[in-house]
Residue frames relative to the residue before (quaternion, step in Angstrom):
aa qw qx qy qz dx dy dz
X 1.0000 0.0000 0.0000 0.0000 0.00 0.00 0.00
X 0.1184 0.8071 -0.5781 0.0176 3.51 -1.10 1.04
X 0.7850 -0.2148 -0.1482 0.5618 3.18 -0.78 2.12
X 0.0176 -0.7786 0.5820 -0.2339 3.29 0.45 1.80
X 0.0406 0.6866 -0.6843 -0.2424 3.01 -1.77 -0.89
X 0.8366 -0.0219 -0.0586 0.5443 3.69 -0.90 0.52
X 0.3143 0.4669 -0.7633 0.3170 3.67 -0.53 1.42
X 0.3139 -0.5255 0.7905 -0.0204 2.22 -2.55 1.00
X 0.2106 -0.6316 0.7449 -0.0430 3.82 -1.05 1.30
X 0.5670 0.5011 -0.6231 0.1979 3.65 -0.84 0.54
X 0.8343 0.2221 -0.3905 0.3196 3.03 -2.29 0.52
X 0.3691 0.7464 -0.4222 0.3584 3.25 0.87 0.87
X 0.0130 0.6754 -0.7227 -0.1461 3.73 -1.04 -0.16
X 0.0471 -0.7672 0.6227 -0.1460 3.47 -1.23 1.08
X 0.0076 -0.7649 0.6182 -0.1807 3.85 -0.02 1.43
X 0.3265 0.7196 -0.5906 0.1634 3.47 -0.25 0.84
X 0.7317 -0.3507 0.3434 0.4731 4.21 -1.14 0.13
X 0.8893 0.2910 -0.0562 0.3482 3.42 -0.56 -1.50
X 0.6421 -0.3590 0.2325 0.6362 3.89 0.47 -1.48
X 0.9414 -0.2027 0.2695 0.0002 2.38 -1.93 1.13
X 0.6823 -0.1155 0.5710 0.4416 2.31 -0.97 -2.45
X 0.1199 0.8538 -0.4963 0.1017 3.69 0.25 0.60
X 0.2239 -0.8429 0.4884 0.0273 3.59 -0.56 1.83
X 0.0319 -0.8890 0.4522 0.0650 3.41 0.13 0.83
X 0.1040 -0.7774 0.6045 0.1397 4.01 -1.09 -0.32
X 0.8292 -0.0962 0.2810 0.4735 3.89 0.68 -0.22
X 0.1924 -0.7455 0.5896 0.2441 3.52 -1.18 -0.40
X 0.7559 -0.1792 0.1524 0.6109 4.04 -0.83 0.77
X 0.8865 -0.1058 0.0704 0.4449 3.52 -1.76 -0.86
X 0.6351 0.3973 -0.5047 0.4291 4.32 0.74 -0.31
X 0.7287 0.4307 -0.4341 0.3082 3.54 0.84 -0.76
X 0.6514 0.5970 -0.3989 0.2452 3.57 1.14 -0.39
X 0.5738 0.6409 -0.2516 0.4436 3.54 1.94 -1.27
X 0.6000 0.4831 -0.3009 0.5623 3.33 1.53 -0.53
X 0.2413 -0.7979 0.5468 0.0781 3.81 0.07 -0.58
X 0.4194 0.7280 -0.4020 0.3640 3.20 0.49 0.14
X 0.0646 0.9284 -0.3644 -0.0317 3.36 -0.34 1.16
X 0.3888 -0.7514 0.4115 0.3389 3.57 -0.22 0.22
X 0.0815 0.8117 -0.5474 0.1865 3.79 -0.48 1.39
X 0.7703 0.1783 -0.2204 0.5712 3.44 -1.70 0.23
X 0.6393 0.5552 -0.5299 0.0470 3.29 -0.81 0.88
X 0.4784 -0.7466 0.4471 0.1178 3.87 -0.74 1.12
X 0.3586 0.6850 -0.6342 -0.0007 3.37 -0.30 0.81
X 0.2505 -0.6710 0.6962 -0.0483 3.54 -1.48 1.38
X 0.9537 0.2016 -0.0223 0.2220 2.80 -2.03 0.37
X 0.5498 0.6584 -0.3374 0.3879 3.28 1.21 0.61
X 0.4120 -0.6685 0.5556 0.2733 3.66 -1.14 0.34
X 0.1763 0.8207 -0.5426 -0.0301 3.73 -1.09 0.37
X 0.0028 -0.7958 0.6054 0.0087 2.88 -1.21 0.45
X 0.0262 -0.8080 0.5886 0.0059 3.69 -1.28 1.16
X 0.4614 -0.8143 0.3138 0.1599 3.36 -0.16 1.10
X 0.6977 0.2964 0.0265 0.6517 3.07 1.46 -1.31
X 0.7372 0.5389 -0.0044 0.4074 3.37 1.24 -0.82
X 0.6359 -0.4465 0.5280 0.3428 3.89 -1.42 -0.22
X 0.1661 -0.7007 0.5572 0.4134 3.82 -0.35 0.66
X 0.7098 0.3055 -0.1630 0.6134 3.82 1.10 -1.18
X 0.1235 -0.8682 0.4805 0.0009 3.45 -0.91 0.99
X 0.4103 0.7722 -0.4798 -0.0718 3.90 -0.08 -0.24
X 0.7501 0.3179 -0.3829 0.4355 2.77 -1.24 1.58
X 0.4594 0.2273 -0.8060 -0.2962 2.21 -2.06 -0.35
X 0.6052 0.6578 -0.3030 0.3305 3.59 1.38 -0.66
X 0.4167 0.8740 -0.2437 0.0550 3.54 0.76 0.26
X 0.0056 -0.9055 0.3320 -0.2644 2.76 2.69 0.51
X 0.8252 0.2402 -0.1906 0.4743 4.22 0.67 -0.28
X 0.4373 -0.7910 0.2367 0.3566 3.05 2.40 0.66
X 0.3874 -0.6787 0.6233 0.0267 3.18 -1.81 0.81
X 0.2761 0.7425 -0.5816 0.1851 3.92 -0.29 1.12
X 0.8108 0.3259 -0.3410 0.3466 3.44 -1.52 0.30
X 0.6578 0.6232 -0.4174 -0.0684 3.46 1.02 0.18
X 0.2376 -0.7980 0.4572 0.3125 4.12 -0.14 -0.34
X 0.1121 -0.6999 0.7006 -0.0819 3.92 -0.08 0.90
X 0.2980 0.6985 -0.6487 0.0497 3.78 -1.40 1.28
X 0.8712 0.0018 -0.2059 0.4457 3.00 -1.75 0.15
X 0.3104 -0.7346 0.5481 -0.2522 2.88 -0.36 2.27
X 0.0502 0.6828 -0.7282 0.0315 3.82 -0.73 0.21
X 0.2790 0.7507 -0.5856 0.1254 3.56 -0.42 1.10
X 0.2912 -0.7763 0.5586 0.0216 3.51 -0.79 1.50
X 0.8562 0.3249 0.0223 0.4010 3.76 -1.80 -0.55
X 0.6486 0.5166 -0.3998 0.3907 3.83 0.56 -0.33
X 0.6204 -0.4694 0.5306 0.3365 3.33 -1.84 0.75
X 0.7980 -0.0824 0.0347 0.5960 4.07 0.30 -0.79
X 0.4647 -0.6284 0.5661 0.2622 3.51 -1.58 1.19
X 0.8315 0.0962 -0.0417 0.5456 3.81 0.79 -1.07
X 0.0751 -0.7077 0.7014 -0.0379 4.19 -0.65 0.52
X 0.0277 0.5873 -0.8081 -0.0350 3.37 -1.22 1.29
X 0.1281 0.8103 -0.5573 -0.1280 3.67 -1.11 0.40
X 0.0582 0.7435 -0.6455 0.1646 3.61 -1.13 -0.03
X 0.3000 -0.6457 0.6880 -0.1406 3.20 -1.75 0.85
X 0.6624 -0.4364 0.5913 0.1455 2.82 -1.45 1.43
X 0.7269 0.4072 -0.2160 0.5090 4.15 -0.43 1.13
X 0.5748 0.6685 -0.2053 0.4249 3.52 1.56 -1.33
X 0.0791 -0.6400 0.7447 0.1721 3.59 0.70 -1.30
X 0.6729 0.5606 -0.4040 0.2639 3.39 -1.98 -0.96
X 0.1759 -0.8234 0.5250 0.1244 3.75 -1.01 -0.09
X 0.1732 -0.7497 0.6224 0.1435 3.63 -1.03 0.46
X 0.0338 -0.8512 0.4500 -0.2679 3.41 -0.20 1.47
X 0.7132 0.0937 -0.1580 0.6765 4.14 -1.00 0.54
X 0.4042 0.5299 -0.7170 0.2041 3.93 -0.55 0.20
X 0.0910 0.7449 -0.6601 0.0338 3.25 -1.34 0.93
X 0.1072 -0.8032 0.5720 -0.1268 3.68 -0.59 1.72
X 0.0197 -0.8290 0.5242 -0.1937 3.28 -0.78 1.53
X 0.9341 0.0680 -0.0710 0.3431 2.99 -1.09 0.84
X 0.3688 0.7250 -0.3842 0.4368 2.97 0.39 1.45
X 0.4172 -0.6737 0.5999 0.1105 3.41 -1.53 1.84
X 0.0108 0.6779 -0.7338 0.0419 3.58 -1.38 0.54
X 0.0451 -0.7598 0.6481 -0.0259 3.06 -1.17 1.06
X 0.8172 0.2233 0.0141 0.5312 4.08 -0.73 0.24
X 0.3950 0.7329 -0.3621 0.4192 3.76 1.10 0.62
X 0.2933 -0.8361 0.4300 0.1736 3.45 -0.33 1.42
X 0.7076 0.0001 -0.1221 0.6959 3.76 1.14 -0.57
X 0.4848 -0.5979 0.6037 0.2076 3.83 -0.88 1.06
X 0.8769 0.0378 0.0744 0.4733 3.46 0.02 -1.25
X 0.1231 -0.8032 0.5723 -0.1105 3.94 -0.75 1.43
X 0.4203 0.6855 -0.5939 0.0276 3.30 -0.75 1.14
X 0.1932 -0.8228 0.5197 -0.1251 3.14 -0.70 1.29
X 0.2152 -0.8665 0.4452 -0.0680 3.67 -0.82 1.66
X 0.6345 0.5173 -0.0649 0.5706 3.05 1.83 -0.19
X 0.3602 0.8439 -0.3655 0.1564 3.61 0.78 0.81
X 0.1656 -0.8843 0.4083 0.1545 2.76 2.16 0.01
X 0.4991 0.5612 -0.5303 0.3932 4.02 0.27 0.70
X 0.0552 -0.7916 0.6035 -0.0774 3.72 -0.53 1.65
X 0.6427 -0.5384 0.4665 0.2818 3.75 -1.10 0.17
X 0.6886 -0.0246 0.1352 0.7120 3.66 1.51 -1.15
X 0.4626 -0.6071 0.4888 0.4224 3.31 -1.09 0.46
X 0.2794 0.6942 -0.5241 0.4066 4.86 1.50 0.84
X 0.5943 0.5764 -0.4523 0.3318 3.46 0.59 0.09
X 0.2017 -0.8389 0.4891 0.1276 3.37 -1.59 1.07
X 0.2604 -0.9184 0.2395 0.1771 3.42 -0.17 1.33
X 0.2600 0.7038 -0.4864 0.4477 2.88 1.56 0.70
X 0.4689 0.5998 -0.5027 0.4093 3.93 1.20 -0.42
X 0.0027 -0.6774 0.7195 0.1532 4.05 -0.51 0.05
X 0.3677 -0.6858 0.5757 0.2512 2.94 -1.74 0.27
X 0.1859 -0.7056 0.5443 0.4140 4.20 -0.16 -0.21
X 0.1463 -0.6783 0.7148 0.0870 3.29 -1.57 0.17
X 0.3337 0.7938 -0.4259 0.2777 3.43 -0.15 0.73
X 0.7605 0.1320 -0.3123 0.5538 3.90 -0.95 0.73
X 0.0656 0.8372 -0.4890 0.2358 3.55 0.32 1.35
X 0.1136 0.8294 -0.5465 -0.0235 4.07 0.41 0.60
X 0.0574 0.7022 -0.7092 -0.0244 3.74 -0.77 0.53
X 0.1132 0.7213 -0.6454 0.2245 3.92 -0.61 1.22
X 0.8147 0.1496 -0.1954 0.5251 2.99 -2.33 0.78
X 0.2114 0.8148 -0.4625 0.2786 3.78 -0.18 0.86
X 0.4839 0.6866 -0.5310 -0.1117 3.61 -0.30 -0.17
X 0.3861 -0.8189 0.4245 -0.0054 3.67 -1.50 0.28
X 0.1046 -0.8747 0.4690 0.0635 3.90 0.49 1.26
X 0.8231 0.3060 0.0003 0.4784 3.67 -0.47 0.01
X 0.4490 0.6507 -0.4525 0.4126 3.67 0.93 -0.03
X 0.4218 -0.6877 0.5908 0.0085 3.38 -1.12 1.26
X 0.8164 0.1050 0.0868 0.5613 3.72 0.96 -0.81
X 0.1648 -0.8781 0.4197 0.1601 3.75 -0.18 1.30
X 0.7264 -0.2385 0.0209 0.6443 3.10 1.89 -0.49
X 0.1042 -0.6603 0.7403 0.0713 3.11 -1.68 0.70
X 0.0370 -0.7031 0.6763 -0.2165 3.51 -0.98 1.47
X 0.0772 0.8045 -0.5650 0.1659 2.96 -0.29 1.53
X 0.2002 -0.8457 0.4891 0.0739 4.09 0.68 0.66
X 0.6655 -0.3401 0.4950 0.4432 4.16 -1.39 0.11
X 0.2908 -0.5984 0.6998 0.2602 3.51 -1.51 0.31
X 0.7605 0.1722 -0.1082 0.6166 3.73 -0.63 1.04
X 0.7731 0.0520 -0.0578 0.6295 3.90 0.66 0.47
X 0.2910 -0.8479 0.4215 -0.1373 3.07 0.20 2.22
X 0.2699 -0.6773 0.6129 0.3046 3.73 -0.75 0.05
X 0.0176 -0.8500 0.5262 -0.0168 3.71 -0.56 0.85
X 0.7518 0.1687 -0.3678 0.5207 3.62 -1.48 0.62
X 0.1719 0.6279 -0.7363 0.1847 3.81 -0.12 0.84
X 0.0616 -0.6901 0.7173 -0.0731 3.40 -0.83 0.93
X 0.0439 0.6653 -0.7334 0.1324 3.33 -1.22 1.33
X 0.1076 0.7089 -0.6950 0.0537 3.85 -1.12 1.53
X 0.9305 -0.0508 -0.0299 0.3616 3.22 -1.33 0.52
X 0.3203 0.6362 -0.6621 0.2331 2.77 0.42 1.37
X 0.1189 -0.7715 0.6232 0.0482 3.76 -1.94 0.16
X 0.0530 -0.7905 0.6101 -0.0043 3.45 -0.46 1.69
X 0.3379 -0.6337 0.6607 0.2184 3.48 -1.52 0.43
X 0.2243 -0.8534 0.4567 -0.1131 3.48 -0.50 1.13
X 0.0658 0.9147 -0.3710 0.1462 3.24 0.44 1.79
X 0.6063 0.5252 -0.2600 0.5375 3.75 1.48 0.36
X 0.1942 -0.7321 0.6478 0.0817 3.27 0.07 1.94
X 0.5545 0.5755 -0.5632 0.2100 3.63 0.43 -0.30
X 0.6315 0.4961 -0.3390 0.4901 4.30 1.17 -0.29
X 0.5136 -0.6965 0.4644 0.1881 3.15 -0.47 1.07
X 0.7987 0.1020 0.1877 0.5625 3.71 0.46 -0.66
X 0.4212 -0.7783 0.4579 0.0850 3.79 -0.01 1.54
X 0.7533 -0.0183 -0.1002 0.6498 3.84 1.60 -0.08
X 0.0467 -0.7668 0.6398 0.0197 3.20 -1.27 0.42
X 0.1011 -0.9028 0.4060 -0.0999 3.69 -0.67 0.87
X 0.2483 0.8139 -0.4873 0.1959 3.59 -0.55 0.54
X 0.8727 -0.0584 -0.2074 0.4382 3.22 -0.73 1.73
X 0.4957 0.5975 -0.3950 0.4911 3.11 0.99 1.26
X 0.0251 0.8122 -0.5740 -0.1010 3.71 -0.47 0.18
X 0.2010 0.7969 -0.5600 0.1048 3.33 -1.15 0.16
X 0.6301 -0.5526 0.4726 0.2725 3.51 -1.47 -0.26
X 0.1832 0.6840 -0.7031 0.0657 3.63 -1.54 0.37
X 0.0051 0.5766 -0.8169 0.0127 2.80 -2.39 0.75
X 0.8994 0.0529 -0.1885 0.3907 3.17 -1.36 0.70
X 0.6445 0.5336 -0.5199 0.1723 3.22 0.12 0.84
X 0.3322 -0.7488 0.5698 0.0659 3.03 -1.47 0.25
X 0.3865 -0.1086 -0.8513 0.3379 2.10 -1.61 2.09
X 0.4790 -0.5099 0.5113 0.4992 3.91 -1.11 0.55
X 0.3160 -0.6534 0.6562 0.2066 3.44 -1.47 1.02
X 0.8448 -0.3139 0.2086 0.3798 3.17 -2.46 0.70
X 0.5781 -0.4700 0.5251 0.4114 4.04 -1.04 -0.03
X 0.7603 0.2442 -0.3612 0.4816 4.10 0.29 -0.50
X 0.7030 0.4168 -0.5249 0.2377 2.98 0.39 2.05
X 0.5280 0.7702 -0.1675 0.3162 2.10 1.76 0.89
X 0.0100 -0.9234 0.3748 -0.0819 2.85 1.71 0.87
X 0.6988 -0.4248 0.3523 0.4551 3.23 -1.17 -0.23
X 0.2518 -0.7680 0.5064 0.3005 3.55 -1.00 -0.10
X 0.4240 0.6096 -0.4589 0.4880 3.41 1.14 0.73
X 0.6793 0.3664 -0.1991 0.6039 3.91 1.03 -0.47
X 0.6422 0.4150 -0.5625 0.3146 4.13 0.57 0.31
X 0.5083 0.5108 -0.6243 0.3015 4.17 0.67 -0.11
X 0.4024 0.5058 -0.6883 0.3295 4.02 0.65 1.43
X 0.6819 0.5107 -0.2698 0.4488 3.53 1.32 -0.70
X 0.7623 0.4206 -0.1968 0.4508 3.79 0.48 -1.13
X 0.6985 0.1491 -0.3400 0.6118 3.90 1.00 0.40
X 0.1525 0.6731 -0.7048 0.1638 3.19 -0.57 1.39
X 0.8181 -0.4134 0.1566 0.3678 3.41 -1.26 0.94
X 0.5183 -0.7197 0.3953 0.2390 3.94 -0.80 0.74
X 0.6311 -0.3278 0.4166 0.5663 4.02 -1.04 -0.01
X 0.8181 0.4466 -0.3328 0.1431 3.36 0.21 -1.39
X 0.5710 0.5593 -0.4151 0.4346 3.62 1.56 0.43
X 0.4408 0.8108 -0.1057 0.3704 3.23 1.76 0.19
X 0.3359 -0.6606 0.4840 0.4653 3.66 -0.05 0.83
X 0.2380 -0.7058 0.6452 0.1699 3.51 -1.68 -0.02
X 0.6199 -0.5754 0.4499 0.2868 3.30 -1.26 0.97
């Protein structure tokens, strides 16, 4: 979906190279003058798979912003990354309320992908003073066989990604070749239960994540 409103993705299987699922909103300064955002949308109950690619994706284009979405019981196999938030310094716009639950992975090379630095523009017209926010992020109820990388979170210098919230999730971790099952930087955020222990800037308090773990219900949601 790009600069949607109310879609629903479920009962589906989808195995393709690159992504998945790919949330878009726009692109740097056309996607911001336009405005158009992409919101309320529900995808459930689907299989994916991206060979080369993100099965769930949102962004990089996202410059007219990305809120309200909810994505569950997931079954996502074979892919280079289960989740990819991206964006770039130039983007403006915001990815925000996404809450993603419940969900098998099997054979996944990085589980979890955020990434602030993609440095891919439309023209070289772009002001990077535009930041982008990233922020009310929930990943929960998770588990993960074969996964090579639990996360790599890697946020803006001087324009953090904030409220990442990670609960109960649990990866099996089978590629001594990665030194270190997460790795982080400029991000902050919250966790409980997961396993491998994730990076310290998530380790806020746990008296300050019910900003992450009660984000808006189905019932503001298109329906199928």
């Amino acid at each position: 979906p790009d600069s949607c409103l109310n879609v629903c993705i479920e009962d589906s299987t989808i195995s393709v190279s690159h992504e998945a699922i790919s949330v878009k909103s726009g692109w740097d300064k056309y996607g911001i003058s336009i405005g158009r955002p992409t919101s309320d949308i529900h995808i459930s109950r689907v299989d994916l798979q991206a060979s080369s690619g993100a099965a769930l994706a949102f962004g990089s284009e996202m410059s007219g912003g990305i809120s309200g979405i909810h994505a569950d019981h997931l079954t996502i196999h074979g892919s280079d990354k289960g989740f990819s938030f991206k964006t770039t310094p130039g983007r403006g716009g915001y990815i925000k309320e996404v809450v993603i639950s419940d969900v098998e992975m099997d054979g996944i090379r990085v589980a979890i992908e955020f990434i602030g630095n993609l440095s891919s523009h439309p023209d070289d017209d772009f002001d990077p003073s535009e930041l982008p926010v990233i922020d009310q992020i929930t990943l929960k109820n998770m588990v993960g066989t074969n996964i090579s990388v639990a996360g790599v979170l890697s946020g803006i210098d001087g324009d953090p990604f904030t409220a990442i919230c990670l609960s109960n999730l649990s990866f099996s971790i089978t590629d001594s070749a990665y030194s270190t099952p997460w790795s982080c930087s400029n991000v902050s955020g919250y966790s409980e239960s997961v396993f491998p222990e994730p990076c310290s800037e998530l380790y806020t308090s746990s008296s300050n994540s019910s900003i992450c773990f009660s984000l808006p219900s189905y019932s503001a949601l298109a329906v199928a």
